[in-house]
PDBQT receptor file of N, H, CA, C and O in Angstrom, charges set to zero:
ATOM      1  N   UNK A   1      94.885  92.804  78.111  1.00  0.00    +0.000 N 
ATOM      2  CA  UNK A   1      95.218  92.445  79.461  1.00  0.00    +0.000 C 
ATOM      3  C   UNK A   1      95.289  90.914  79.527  1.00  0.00    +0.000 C 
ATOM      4  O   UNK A   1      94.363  90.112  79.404  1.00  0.00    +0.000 OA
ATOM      5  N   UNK A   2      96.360  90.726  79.708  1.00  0.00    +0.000 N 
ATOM      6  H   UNK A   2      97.112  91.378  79.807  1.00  0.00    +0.000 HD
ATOM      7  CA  UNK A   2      96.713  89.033  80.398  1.00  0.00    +0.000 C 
ATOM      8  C   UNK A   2      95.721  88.235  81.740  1.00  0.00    +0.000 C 
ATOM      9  O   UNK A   2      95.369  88.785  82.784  1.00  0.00    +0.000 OA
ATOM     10  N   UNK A   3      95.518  87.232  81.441  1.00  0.00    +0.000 N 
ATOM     11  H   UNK A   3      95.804  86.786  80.593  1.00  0.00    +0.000 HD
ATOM     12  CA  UNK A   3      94.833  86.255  82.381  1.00  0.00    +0.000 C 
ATOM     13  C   UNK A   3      95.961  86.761  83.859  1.00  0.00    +0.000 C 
ATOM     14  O   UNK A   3      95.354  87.446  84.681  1.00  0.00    +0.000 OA
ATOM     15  N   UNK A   4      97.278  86.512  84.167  1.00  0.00    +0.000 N 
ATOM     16  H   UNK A   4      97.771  85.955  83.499  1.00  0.00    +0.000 HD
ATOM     17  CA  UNK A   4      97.642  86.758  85.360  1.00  0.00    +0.000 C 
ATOM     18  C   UNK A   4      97.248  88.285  85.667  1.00  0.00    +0.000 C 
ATOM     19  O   UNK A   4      96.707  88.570  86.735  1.00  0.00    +0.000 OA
ATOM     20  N   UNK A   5      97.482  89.077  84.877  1.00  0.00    +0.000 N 
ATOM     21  H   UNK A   5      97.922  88.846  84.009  1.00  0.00    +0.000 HD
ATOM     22  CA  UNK A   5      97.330  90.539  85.303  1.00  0.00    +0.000 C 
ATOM     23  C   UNK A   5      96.460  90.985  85.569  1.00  0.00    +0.000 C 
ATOM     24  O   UNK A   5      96.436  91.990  86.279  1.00  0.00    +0.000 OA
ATOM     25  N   UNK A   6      95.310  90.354  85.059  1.00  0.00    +0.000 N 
ATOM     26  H   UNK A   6      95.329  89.537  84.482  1.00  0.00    +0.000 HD
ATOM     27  CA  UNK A   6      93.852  90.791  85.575  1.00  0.00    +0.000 C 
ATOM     28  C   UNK A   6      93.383  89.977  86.866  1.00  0.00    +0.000 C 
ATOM     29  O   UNK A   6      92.404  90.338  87.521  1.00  0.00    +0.000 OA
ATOM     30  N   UNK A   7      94.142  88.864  87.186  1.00  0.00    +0.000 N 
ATOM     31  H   UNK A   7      94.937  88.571  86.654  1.00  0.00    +0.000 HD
ATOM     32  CA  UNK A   7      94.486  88.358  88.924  1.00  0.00    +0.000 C 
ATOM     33  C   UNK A   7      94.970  89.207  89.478  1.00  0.00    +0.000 C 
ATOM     34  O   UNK A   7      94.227  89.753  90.293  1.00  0.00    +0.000 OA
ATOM     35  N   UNK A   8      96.070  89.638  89.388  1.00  0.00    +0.000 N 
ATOM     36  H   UNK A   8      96.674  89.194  88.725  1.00  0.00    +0.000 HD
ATOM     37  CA  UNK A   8      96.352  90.659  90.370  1.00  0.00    +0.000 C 
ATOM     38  C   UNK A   8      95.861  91.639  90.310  1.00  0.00    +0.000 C 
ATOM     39  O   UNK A   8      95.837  92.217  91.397  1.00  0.00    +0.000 OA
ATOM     40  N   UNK A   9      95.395  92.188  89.466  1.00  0.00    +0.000 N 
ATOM     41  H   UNK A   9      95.414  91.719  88.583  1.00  0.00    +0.000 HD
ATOM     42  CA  UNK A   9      94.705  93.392  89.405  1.00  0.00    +0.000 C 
ATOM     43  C   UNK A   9      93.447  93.310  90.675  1.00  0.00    +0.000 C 
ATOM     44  O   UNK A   9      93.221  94.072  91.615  1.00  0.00    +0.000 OA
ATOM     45  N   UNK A  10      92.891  92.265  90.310  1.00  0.00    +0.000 N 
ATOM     46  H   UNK A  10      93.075  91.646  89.546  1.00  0.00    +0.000 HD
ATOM     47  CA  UNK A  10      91.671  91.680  91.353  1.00  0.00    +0.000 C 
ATOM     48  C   UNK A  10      92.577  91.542  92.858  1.00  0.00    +0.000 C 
ATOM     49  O   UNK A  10      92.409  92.544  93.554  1.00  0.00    +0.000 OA
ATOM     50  N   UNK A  11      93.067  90.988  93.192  1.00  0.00    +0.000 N 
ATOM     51  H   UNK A  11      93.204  90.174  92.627  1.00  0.00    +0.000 HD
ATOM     52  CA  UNK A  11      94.084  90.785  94.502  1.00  0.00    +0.000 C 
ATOM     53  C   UNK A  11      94.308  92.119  95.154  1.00  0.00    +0.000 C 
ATOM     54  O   UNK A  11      93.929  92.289  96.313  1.00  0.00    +0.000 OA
ATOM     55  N   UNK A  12      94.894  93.063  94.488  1.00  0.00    +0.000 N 
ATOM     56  H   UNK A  12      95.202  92.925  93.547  1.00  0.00    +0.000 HD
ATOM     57  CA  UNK A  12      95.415  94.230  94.529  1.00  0.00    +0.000 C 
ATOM     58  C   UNK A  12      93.899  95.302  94.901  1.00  0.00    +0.000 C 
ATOM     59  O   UNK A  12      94.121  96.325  95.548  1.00  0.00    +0.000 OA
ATOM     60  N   UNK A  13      92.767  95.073  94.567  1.00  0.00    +0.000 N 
ATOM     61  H   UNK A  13      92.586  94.242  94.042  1.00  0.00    +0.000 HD
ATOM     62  CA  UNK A  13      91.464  95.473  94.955  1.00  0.00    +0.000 C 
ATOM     63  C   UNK A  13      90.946  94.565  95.827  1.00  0.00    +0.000 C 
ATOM     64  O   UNK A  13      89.861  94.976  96.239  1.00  0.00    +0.000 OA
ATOM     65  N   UNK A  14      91.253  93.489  96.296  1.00  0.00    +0.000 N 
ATOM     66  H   UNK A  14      92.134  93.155  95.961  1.00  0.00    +0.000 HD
ATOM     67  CA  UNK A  14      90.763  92.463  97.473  1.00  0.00    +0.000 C 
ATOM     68  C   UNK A  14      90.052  92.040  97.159  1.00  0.00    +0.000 C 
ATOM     69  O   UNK A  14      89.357  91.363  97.916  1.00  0.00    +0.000 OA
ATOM     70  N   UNK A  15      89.842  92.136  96.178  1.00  0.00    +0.000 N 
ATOM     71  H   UNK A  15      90.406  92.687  95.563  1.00  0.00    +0.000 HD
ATOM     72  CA  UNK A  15      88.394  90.642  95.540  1.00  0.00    +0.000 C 
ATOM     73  C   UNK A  15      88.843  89.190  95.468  1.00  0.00    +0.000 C 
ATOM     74  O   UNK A  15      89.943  88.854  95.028  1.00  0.00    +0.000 OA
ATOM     75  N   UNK A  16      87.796  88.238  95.990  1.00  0.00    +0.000 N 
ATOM     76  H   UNK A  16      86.903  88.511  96.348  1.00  0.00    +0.000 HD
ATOM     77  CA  UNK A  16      88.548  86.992  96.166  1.00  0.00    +0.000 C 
ATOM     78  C   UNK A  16      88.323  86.538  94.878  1.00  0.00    +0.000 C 
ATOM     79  O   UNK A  16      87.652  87.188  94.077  1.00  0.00    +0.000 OA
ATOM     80  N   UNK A  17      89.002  85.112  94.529  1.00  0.00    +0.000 N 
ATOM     81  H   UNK A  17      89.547  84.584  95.180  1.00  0.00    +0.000 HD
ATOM     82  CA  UNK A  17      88.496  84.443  93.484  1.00  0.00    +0.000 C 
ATOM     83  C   UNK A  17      87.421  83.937  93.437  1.00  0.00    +0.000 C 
ATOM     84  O   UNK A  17      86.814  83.895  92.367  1.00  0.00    +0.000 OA
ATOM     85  N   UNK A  18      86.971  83.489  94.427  1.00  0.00    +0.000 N 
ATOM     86  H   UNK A  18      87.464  83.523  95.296  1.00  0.00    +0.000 HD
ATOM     87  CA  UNK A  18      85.315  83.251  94.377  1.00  0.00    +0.000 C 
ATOM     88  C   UNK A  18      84.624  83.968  94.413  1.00  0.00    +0.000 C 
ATOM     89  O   UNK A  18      83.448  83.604  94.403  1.00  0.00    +0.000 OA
ATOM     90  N   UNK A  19      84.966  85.541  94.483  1.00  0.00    +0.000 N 
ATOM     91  H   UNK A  19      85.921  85.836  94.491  1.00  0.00    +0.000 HD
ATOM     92  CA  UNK A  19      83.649  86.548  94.030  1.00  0.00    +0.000 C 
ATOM     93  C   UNK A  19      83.324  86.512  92.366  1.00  0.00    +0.000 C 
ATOM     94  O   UNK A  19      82.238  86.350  91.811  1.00  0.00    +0.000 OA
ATOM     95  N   UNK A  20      84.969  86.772  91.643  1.00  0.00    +0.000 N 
ATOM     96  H   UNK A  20      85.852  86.904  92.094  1.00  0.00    +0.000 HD
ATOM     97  CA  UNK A  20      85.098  86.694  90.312  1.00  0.00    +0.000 C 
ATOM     98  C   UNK A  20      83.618  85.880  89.847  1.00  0.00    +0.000 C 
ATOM     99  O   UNK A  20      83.393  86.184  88.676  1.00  0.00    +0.000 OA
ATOM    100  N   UNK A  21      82.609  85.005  90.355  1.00  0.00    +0.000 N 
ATOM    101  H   UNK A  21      82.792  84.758  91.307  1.00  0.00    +0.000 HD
ATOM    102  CA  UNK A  21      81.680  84.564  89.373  1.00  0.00    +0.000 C 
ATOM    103  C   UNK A  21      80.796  85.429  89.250  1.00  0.00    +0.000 C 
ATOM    104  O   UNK A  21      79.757  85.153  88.650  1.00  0.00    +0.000 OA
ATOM    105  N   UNK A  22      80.990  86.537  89.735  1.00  0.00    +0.000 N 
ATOM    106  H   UNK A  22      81.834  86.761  90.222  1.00  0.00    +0.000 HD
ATOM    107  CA  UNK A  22      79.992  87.646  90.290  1.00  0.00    +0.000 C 
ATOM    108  C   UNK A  22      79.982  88.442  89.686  1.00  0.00    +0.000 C 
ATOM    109  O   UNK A  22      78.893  88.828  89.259  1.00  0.00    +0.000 OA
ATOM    110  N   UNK A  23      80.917  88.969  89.402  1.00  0.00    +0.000 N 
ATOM    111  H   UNK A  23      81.802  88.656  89.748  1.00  0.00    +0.000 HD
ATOM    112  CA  UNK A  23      81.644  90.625  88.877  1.00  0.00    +0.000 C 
ATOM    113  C   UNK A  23      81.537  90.052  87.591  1.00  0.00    +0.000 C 
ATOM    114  O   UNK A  23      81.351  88.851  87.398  1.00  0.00    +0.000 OA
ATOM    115  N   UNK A  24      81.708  91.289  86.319  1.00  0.00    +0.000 N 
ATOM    116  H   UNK A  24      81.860  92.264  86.475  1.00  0.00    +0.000 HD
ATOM    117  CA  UNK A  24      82.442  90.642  85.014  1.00  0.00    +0.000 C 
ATOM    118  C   UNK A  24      84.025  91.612  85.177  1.00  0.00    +0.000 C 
ATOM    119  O   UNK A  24      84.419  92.310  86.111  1.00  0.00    +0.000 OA
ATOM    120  N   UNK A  25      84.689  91.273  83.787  1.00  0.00    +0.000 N 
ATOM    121  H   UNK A  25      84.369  90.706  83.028  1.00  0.00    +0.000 HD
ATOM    122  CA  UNK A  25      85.521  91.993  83.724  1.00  0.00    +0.000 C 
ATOM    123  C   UNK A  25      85.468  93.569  83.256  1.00  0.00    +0.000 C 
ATOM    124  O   UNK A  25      86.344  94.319  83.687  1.00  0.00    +0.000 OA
ATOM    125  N   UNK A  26      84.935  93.834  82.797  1.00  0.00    +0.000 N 
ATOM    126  H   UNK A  26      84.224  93.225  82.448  1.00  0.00    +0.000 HD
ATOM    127  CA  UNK A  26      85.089  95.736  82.957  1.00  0.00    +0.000 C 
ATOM    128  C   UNK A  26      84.375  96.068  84.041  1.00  0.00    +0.000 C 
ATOM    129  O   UNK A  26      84.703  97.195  84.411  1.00  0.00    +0.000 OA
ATOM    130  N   UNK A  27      83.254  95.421  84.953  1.00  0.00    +0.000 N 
ATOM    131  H   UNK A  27      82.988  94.505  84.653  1.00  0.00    +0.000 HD
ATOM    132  CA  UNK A  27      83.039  95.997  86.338  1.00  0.00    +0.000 C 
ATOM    133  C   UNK A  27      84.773  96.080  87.369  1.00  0.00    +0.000 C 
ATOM    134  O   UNK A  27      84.919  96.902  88.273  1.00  0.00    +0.000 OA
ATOM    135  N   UNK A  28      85.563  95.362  87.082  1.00  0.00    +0.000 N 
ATOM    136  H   UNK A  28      85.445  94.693  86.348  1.00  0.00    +0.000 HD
ATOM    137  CA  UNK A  28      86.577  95.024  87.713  1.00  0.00    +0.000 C 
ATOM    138  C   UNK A  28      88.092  95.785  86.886  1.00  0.00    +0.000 C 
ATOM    139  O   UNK A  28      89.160  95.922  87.483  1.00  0.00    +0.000 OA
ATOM    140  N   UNK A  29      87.884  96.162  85.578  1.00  0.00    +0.000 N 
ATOM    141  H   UNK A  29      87.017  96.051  85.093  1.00  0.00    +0.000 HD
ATOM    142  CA  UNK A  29      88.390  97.162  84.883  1.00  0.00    +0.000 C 
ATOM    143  C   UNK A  29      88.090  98.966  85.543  1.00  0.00    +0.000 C 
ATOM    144  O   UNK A  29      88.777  99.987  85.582  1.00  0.00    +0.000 OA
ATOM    145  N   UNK A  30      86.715  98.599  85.969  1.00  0.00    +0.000 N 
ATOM    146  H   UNK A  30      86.157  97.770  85.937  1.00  0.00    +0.000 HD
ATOM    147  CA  UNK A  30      86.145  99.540  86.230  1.00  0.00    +0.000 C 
ATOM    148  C   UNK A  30      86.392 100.068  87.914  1.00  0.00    +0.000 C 
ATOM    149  O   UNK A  30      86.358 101.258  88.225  1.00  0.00    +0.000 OA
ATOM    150  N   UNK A  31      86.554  99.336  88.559  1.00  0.00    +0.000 N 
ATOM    151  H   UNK A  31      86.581  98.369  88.306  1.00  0.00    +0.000 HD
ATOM    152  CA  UNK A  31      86.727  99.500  90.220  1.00  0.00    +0.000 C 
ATOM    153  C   UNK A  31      88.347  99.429  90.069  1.00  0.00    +0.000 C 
ATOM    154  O   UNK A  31      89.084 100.008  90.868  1.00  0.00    +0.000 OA
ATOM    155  N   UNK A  32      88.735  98.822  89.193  1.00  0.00    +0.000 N 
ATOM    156  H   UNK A  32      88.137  98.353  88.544  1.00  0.00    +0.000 HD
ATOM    157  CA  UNK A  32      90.674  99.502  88.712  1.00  0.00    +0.000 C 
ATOM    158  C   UNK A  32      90.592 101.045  88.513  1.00  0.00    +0.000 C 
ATOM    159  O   UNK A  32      90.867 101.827  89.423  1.00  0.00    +0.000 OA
ATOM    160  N   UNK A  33      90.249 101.385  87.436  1.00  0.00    +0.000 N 
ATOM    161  H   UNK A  33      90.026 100.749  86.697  1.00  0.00    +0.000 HD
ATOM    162  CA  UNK A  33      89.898 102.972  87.117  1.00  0.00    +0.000 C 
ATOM    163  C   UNK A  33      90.306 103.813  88.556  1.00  0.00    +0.000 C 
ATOM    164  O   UNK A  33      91.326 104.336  89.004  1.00  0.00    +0.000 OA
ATOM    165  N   UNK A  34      88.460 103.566  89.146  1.00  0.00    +0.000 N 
ATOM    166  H   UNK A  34      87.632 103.141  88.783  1.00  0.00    +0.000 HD
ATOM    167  CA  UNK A  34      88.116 104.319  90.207  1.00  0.00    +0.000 C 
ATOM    168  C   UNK A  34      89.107 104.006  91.190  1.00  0.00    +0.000 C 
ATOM    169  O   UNK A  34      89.223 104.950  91.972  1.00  0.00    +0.000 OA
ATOM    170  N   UNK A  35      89.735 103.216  91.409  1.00  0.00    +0.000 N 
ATOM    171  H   UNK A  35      89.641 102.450  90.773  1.00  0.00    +0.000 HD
ATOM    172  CA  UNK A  35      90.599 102.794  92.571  1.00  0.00    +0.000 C 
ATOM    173  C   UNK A  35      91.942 104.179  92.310  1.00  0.00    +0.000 C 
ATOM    174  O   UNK A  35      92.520 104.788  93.211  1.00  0.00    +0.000 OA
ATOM    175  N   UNK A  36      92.177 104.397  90.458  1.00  0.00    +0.000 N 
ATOM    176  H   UNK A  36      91.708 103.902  89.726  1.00  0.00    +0.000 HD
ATOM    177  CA  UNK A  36      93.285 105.012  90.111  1.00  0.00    +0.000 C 
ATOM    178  C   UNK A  36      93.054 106.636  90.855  1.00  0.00    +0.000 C 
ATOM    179  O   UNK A  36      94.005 107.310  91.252  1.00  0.00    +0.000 OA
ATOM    180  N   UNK A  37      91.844 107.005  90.925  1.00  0.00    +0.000 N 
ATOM    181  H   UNK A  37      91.072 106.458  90.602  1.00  0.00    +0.000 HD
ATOM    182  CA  UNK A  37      91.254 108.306  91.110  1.00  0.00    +0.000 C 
ATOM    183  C   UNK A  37      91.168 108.813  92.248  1.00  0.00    +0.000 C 
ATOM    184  O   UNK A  37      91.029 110.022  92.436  1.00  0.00    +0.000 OA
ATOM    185  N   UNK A  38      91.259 107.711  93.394  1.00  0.00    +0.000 N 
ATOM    186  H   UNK A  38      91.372 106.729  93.242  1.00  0.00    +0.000 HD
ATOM    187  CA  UNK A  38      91.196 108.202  94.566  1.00  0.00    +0.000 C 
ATOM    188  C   UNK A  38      92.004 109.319  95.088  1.00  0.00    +0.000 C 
ATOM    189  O   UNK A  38      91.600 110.119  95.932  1.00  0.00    +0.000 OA
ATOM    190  N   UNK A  39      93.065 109.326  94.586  1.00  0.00    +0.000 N 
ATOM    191  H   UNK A  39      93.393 108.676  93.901  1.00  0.00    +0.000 HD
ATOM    192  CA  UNK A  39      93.830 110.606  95.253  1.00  0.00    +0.000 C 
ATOM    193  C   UNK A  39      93.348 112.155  94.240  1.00  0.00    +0.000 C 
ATOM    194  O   UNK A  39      93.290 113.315  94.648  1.00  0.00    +0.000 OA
ATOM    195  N   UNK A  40      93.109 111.711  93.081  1.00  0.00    +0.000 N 
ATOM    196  H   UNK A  40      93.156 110.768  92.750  1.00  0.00    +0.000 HD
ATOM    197  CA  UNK A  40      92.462 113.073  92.759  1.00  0.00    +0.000 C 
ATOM    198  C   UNK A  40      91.993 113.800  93.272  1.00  0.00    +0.000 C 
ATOM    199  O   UNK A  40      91.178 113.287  94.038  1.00  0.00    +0.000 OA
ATOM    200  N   UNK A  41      92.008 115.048  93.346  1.00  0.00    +0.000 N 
ATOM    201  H   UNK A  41      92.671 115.465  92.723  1.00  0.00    +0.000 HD
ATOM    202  CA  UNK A  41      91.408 116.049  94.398  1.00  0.00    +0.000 C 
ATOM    203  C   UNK A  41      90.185 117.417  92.977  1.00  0.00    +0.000 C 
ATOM    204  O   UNK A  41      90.371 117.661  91.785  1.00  0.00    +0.000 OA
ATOM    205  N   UNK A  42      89.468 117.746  93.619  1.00  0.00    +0.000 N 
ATOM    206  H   UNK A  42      89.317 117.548  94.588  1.00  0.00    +0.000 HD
ATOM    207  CA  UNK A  42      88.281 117.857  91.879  1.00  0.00    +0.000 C 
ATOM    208  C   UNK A  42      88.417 119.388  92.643  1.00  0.00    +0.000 C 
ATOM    209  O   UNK A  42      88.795 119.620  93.791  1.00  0.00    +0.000 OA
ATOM    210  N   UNK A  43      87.904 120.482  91.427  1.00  0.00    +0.000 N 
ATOM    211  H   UNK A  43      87.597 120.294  90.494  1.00  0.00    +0.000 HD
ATOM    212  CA  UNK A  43      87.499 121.747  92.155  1.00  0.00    +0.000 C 
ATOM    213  C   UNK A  43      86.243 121.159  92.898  1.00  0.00    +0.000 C 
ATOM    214  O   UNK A  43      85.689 120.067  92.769  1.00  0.00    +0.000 OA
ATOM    215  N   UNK A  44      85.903 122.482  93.911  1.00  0.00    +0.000 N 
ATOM    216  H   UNK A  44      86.352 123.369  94.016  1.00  0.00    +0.000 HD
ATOM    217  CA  UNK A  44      84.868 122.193  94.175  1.00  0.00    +0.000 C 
ATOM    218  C   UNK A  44      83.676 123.117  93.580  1.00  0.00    +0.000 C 
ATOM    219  O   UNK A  44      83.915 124.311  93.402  1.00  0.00    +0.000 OA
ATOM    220  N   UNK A  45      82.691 122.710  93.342  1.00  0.00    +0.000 N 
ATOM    221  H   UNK A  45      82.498 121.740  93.487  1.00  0.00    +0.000 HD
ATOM    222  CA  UNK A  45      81.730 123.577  92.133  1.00  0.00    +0.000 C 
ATOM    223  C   UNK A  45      81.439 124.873  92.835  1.00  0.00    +0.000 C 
ATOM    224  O   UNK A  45      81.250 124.950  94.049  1.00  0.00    +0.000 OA
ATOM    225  N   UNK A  46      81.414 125.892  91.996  1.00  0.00    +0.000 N 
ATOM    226  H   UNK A  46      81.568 125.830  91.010  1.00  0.00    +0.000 HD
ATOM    227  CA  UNK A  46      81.079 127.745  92.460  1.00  0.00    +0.000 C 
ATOM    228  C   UNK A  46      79.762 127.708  92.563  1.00  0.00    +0.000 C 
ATOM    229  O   UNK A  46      79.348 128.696  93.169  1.00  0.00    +0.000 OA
ATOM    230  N   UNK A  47      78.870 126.926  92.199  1.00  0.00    +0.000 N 
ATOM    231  H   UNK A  47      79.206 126.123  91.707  1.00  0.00    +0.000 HD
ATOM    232  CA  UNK A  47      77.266 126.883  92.499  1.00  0.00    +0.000 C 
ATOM    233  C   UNK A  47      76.269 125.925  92.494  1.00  0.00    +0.000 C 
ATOM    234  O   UNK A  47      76.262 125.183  91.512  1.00  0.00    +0.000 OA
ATOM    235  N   UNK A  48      75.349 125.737  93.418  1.00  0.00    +0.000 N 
ATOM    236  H   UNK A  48      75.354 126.340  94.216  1.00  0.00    +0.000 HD
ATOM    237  CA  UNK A  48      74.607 124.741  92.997  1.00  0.00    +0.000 C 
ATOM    238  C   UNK A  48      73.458 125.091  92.279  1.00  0.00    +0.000 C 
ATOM    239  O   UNK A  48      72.677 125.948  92.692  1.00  0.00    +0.000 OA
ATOM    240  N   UNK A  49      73.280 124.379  91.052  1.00  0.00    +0.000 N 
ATOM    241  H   UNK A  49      73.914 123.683  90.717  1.00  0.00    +0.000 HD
ATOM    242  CA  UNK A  49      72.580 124.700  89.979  1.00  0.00    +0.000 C 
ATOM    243  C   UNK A  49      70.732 125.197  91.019  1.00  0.00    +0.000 C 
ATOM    244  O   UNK A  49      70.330 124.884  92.139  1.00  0.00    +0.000 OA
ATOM    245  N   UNK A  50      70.265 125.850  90.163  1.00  0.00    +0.000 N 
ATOM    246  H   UNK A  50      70.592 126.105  89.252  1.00  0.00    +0.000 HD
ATOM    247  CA  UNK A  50      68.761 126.468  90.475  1.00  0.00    +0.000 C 
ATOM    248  C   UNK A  50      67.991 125.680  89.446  1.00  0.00    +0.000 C 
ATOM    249  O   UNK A  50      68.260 125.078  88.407  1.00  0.00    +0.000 OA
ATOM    250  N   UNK A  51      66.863 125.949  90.209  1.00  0.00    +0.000 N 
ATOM    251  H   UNK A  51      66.644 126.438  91.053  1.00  0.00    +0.000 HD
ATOM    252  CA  UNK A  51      65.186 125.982  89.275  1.00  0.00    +0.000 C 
ATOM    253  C   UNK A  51      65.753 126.130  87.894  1.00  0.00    +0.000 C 
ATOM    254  O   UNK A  51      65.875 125.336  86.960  1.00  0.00    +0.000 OA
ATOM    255  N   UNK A  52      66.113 127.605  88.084  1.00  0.00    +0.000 N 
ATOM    256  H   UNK A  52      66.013 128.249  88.842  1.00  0.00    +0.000 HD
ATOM    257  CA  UNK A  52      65.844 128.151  86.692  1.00  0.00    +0.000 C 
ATOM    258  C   UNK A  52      67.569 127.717  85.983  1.00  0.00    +0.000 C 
ATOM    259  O   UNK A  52      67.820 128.432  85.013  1.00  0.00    +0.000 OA
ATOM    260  N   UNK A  53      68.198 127.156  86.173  1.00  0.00    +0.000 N 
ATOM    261  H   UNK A  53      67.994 126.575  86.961  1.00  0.00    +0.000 HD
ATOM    262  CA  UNK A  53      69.203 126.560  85.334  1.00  0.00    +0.000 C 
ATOM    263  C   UNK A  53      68.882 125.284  85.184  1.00  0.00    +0.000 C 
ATOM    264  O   UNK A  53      69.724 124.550  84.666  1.00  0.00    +0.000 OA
ATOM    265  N   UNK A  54      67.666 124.764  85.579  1.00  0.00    +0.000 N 
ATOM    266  H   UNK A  54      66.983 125.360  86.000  1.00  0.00    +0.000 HD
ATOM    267  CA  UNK A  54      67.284 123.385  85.055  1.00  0.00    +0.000 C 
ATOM    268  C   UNK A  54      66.502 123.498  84.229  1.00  0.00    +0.000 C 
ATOM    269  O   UNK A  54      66.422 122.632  83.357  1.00  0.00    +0.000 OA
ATOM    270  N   UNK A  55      65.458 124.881  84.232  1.00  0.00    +0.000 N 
ATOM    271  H   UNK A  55      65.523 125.584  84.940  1.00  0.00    +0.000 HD
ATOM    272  CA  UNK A  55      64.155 124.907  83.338  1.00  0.00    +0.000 C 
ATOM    273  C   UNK A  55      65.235 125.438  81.598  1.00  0.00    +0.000 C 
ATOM    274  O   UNK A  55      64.917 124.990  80.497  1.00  0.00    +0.000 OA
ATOM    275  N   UNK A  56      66.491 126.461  81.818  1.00  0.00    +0.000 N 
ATOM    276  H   UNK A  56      66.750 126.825  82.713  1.00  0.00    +0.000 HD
ATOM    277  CA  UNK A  56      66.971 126.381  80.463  1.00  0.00    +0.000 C 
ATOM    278  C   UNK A  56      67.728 125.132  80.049  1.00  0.00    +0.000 C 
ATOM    279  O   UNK A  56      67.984 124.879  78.871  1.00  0.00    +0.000 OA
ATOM    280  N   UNK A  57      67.966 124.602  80.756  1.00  0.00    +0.000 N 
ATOM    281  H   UNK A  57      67.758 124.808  81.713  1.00  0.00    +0.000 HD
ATOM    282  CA  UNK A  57      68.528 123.172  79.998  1.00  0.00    +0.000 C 
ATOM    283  C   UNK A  57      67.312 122.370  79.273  1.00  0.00    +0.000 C 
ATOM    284  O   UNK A  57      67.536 121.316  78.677  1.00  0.00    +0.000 OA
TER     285      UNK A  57
């Protein structure tokens, strides 16, 4: 990833340049990702795990 592209990348998530001393770069690789995922839609799970599916794990 290029020095400009990882600016806009940041821009494009609304982070200013003066936060950048804050963040590193894969936290900001990383809120890219998650930003990509938002429209994903997930099943939703058939159960919520029990007692006893925690005691066999």
């Amino acid at each position: 990833m290029t020095t400009p592209l990882f600016l806009l990348r940041c821009v494009e998530l609304g982070i200013a340049i003066s936060d950048l001393d804050l963040l590193t770069i894969g936290l900001v690789i990383d809120m890219w990702t998650e930003k990509g995922n938002d429209d994903v839609k997930y099943k939703k799970v058939a159960r919520e795990a029990t007692q006893e599916d925690f005691d066999k794990f």
